[in-house]
Backbone bond lengths (Angstrom), bond angles and torsions (degrees), N, CA, C in turn:
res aa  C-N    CA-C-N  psi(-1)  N-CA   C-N-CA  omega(-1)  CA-C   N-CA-C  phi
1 X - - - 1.466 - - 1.517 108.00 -
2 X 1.452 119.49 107.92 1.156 127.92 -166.85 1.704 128.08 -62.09
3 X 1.245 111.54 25.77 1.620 117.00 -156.73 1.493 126.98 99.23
4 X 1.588 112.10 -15.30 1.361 132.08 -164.40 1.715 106.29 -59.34
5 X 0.935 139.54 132.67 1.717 123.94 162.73 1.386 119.51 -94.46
6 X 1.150 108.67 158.65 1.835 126.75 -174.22 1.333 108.26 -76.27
7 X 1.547 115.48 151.29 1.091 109.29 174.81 1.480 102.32 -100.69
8 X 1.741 130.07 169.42 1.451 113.45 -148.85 1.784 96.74 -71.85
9 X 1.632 109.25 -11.64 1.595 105.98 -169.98 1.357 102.23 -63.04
10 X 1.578 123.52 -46.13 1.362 113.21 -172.37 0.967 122.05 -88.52
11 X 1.588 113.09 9.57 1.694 119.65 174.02 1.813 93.80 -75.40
12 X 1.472 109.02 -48.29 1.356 99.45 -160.27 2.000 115.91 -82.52
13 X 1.661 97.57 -3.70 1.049 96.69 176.12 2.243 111.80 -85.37
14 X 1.265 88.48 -31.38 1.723 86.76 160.29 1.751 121.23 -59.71
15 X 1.316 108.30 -47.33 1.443 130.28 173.54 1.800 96.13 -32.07
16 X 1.355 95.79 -66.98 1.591 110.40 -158.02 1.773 103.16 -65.49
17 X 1.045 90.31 -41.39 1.997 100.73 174.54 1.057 84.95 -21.49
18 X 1.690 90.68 -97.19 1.282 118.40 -168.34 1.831 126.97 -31.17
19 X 0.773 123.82 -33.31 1.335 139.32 165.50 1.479 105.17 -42.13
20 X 1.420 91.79 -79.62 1.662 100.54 -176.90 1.614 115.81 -55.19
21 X 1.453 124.13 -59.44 1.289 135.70 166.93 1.566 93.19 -17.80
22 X 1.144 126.06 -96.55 1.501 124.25 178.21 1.253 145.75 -25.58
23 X 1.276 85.46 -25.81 1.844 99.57 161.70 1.534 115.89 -111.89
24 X 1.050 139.75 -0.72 1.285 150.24 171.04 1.782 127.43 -142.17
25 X 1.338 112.05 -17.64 1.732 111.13 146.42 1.837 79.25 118.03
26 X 1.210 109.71 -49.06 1.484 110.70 -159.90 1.481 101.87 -147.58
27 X 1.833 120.52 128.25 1.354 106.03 176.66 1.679 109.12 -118.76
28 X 1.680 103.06 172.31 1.777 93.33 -173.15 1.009 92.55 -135.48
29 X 1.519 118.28 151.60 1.752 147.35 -168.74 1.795 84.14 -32.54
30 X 0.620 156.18 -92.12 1.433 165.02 -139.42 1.823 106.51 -47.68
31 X 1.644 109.74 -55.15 1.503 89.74 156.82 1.655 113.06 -86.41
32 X 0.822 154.09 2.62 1.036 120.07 149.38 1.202 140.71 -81.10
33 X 1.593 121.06 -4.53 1.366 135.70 162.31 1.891 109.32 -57.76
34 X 1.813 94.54 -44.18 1.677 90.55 -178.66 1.566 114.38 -76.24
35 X 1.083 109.70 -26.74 1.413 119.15 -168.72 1.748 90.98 -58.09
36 X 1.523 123.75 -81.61 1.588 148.12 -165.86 1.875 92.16 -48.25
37 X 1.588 108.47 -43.73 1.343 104.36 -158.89 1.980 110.03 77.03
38 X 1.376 102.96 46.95 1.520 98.80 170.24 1.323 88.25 -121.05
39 X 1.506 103.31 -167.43 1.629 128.90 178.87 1.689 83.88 -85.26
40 X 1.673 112.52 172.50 1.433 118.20 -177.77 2.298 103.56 -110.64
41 X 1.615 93.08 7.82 1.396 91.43 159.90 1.052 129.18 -85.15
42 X 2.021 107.61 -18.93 1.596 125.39 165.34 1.281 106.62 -50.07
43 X 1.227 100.95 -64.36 1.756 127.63 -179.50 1.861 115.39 -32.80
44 X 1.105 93.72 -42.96 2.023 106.58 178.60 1.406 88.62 -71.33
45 X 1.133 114.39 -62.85 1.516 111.60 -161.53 1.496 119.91 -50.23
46 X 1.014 117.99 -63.06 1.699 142.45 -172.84 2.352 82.99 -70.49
47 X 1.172 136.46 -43.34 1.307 115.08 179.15 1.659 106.21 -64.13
48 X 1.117 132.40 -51.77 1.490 138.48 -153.01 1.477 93.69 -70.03
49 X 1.492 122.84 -40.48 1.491 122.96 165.31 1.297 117.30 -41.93
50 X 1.413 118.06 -48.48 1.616 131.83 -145.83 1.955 88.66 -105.67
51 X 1.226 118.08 15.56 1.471 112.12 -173.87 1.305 88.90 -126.82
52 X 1.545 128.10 -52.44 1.275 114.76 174.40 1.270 130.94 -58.72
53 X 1.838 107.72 -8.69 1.650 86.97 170.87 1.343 99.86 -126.87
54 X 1.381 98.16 61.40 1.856 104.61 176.49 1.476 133.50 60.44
55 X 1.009 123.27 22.08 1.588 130.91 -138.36 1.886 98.39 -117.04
56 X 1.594 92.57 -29.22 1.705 102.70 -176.88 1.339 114.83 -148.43
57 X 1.606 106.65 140.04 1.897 94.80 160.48 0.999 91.34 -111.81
58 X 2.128 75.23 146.36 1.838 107.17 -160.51 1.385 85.41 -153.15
59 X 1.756 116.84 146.31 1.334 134.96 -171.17 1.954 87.71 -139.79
60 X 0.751 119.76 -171.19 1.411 125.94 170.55 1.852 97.15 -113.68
61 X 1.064 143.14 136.88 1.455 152.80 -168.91 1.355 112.70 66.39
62 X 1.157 119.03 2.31 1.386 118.81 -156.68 1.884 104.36 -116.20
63 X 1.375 109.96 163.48 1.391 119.35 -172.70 1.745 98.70 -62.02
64 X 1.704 111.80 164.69 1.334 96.99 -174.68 1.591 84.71 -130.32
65 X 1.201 117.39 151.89 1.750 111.42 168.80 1.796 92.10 -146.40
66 X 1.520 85.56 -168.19 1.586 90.67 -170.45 1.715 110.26 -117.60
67 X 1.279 105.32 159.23 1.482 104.17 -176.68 1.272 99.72 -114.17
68 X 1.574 111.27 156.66 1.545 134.64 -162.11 1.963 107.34 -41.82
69 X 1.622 104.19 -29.74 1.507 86.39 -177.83 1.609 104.65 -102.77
70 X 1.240 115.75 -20.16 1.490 134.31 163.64 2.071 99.45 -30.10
71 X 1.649 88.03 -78.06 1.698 90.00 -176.88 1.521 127.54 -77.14
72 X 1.442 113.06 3.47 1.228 109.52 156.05 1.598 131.54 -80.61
73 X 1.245 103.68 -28.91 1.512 139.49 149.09 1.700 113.13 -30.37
74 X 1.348 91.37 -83.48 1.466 103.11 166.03 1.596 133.02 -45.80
75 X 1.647 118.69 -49.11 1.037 139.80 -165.34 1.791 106.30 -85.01
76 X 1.413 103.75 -9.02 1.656 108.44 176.40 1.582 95.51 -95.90
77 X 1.869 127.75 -48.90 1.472 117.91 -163.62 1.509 83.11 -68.08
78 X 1.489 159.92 -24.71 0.960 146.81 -141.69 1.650 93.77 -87.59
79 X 1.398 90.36 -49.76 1.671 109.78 -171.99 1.833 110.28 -53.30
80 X 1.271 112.24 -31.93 1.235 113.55 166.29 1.124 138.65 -92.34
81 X 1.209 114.87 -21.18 1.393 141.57 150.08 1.689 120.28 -40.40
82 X 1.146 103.00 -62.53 1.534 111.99 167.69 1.840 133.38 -84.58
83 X 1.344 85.56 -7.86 1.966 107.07 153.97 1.489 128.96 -74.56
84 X 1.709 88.56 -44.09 1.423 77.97 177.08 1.865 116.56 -109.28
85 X 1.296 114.13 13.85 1.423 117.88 171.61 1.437 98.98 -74.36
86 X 1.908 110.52 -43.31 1.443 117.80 -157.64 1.646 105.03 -68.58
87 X 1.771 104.10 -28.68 1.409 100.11 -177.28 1.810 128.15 -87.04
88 X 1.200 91.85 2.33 1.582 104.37 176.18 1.350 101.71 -106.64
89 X 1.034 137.27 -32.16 1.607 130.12 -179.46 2.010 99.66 -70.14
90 X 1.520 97.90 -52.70 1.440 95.93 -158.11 1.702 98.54 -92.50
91 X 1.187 134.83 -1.93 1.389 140.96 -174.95 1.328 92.97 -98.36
92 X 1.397 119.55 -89.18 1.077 145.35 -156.46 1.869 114.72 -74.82
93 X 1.027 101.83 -35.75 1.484 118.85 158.57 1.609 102.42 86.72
94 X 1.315 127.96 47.43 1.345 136.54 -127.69 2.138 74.41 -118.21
95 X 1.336 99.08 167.16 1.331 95.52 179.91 1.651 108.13 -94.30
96 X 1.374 124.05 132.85 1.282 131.76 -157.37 1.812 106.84 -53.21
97 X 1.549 125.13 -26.47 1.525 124.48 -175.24 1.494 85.61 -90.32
98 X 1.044 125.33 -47.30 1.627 98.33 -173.25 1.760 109.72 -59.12
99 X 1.909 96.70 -49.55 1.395 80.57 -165.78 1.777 132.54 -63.35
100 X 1.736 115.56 -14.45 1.268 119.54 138.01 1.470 155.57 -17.66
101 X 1.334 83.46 -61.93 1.788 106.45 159.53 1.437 113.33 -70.59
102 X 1.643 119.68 -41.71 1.411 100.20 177.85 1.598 102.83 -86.04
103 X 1.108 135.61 -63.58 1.578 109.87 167.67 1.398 147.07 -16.18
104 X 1.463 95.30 -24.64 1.807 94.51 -178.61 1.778 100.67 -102.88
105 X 1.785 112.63 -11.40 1.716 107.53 161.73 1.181 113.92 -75.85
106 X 1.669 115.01 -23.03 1.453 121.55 -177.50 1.541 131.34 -70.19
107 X 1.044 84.98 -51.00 1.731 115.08 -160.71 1.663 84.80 -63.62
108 X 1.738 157.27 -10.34 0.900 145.66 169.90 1.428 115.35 -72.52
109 X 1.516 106.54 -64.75 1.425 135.76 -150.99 1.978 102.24 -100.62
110 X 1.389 122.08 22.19 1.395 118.88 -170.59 1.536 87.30 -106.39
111 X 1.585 127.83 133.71 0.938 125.97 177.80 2.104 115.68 -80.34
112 X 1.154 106.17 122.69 1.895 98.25 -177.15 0.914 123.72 -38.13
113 X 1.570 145.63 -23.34 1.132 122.48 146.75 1.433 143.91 -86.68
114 X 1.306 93.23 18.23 2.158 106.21 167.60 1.708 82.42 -97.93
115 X 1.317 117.67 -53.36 1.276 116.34 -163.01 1.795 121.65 -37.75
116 X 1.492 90.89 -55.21 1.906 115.31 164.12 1.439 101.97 -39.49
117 X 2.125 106.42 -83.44 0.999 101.78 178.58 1.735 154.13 -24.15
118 X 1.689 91.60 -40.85 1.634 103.94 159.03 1.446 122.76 -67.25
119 X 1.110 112.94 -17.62 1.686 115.44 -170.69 1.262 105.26 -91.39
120 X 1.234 115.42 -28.57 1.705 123.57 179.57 1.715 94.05 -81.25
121 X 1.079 119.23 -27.20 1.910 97.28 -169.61 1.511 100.42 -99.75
122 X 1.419 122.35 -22.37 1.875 115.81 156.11 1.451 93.17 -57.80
123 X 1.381 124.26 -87.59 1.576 93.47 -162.43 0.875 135.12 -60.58
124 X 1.921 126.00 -2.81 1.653 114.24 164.85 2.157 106.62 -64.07
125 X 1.251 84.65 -33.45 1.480 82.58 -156.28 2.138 87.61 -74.67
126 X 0.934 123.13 -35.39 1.611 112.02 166.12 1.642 121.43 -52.86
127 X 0.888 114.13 -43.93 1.346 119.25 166.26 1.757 136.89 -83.50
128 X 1.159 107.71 -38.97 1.474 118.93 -177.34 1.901 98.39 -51.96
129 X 0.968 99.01 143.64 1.604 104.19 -177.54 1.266 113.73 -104.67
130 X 1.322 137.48 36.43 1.244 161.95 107.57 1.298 134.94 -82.96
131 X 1.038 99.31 -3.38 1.889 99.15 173.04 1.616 103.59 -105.61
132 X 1.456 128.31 -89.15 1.259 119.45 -176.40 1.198 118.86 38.63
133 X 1.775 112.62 -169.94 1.295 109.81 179.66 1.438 146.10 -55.48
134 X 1.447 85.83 -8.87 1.816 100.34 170.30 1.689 129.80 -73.80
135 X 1.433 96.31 -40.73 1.585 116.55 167.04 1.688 116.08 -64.09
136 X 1.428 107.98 -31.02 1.580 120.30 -160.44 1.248 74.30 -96.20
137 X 1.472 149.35 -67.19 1.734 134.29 -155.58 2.080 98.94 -65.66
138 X 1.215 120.58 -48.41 1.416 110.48 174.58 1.267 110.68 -40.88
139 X 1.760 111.47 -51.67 1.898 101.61 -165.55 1.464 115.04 -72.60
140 X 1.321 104.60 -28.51 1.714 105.98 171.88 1.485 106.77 -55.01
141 X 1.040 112.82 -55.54 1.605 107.78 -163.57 1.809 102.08 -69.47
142 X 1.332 121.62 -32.53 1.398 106.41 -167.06 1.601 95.56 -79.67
143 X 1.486 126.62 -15.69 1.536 137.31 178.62 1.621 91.93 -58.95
144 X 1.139 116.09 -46.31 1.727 114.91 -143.23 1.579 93.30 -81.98
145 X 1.309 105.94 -46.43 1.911 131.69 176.23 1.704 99.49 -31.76
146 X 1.137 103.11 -64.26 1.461 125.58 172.07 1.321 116.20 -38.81
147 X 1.243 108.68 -65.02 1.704 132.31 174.72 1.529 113.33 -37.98
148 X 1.821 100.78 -23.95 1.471 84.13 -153.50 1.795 98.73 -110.82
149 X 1.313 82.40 10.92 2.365 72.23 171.51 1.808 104.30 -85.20
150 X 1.276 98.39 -10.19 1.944 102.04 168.35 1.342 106.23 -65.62
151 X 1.180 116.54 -22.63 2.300 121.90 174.64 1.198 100.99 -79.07
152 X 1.381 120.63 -22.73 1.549 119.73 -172.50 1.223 106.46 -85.27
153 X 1.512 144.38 -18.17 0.985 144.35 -145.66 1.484 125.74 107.34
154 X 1.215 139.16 -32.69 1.226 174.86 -106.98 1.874 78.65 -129.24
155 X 1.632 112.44 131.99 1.474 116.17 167.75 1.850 96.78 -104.54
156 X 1.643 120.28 141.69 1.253 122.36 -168.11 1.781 84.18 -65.10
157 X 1.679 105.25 166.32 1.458 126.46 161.87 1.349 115.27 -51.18
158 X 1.511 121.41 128.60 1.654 140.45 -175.63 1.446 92.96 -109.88
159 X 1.704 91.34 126.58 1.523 97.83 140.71 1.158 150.64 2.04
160 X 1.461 90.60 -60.07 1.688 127.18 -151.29 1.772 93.25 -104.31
161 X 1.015 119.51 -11.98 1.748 121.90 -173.59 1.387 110.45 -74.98
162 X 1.213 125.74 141.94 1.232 124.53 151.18 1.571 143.95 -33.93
163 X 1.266 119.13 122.22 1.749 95.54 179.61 1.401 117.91 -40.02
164 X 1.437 114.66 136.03 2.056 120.97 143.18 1.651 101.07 -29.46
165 X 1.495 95.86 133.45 1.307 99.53 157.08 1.475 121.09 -69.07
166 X 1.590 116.60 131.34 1.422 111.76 -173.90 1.430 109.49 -49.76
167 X 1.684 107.50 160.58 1.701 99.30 -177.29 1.529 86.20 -102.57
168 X 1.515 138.89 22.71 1.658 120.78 170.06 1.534 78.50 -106.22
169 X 1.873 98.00 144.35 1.067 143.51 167.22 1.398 92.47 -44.07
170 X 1.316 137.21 156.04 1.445 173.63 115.66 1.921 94.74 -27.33
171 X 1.667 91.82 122.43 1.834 94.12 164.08 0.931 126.71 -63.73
172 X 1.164 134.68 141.03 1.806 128.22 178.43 1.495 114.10 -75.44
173 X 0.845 100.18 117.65 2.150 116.65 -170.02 1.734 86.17 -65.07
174 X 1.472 96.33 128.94 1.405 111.90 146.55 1.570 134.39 -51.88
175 X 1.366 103.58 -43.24 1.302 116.42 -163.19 1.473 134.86 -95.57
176 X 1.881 92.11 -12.39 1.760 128.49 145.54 1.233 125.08 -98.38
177 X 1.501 105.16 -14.06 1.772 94.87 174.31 1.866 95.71 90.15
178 X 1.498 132.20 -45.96 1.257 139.73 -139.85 1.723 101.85 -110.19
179 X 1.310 106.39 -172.99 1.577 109.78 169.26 1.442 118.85 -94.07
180 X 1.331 118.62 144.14 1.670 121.97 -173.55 1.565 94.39 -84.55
């Protein structure tokens, strides 16, 4: 594979290879259609991709496995995949099906050095002898604290929402005299 990058579909279709490969030696369009949840004409398509740039051997009827840069490929989105599910469940204390779902949108589009960066502050916060389970039971509870003005009426924070207005004051404009 000449330098080219994956798109996150064929990241997760190596992902899934690999998955299966490991539990069955060799997998065919058929589990991986159930695995992804596509049709298995997706499945032809997205393999003949992942064969032309060396990544898999693929025959049409035939078993599919992965080739040496194929599963290194795989075995890194895997590698991130399961870093950052592990660091939102056990960091963040996030519930393990959510934190899944956001890991497997993540683990594509996280640039490697936030990616690093997160792995270094799970293991500061695993190791530091002030954080541990004492720090992780405080954030749960001020998480849950949080949780609960949504009982009040209050819908929890979206994604999709606008920033909080900062709580620092606005600079005073020169050129109005006033606040921006």
């Amino acid at each position: 594979m000449n330098g080219e990058t994956l798109s996150e579909s064929l990241e997760d279709y190596l992902e899934t290879i690999l998955r299966i490969v490991s539990d069955k030696r060799a997998a065919r369009t058929t589990d991986i259609a159930r695995q992804l949840e596509v049709r298995a004409s997706s499945v032809t398509g997205a393999l003949r991709n992942l064969a032309d740039r060396g990544l898999i051997n693929y025959a049409p009827y035939d078993l599919i496995t992965l080739t040496a840069a194929g599963e290194r490929i795989a075995r890194d989105v895997m590698r991130r995949h399961e870093a950052l599910r592990d660091f939102f469940v056990q960091v963040l204390t996030v519930e393990p099906a959510c934190a899944e779902v956001a890991a497997c949108r993540m683990e594509h589009a996280l640039p490697r050095d936030i990616f690093r960066r997160l792995l270094q502050f799970g293991q500061f916060v695993q190791e530091c002898p002030e954080s541990g389970g004492t720090w992780r039971d405080r954030f749960q509870r001020y998480c849950s604290r949080q949780g609960s003005d949504a009982a009040a009426g209050e819908r929890p924070a979206s994604p999709d929402d606008p920033p909080p207005p900062s709580p620092v004051p606005a600079l005073r404009s020169e050129s109005t005299g006033g606040f921006e």
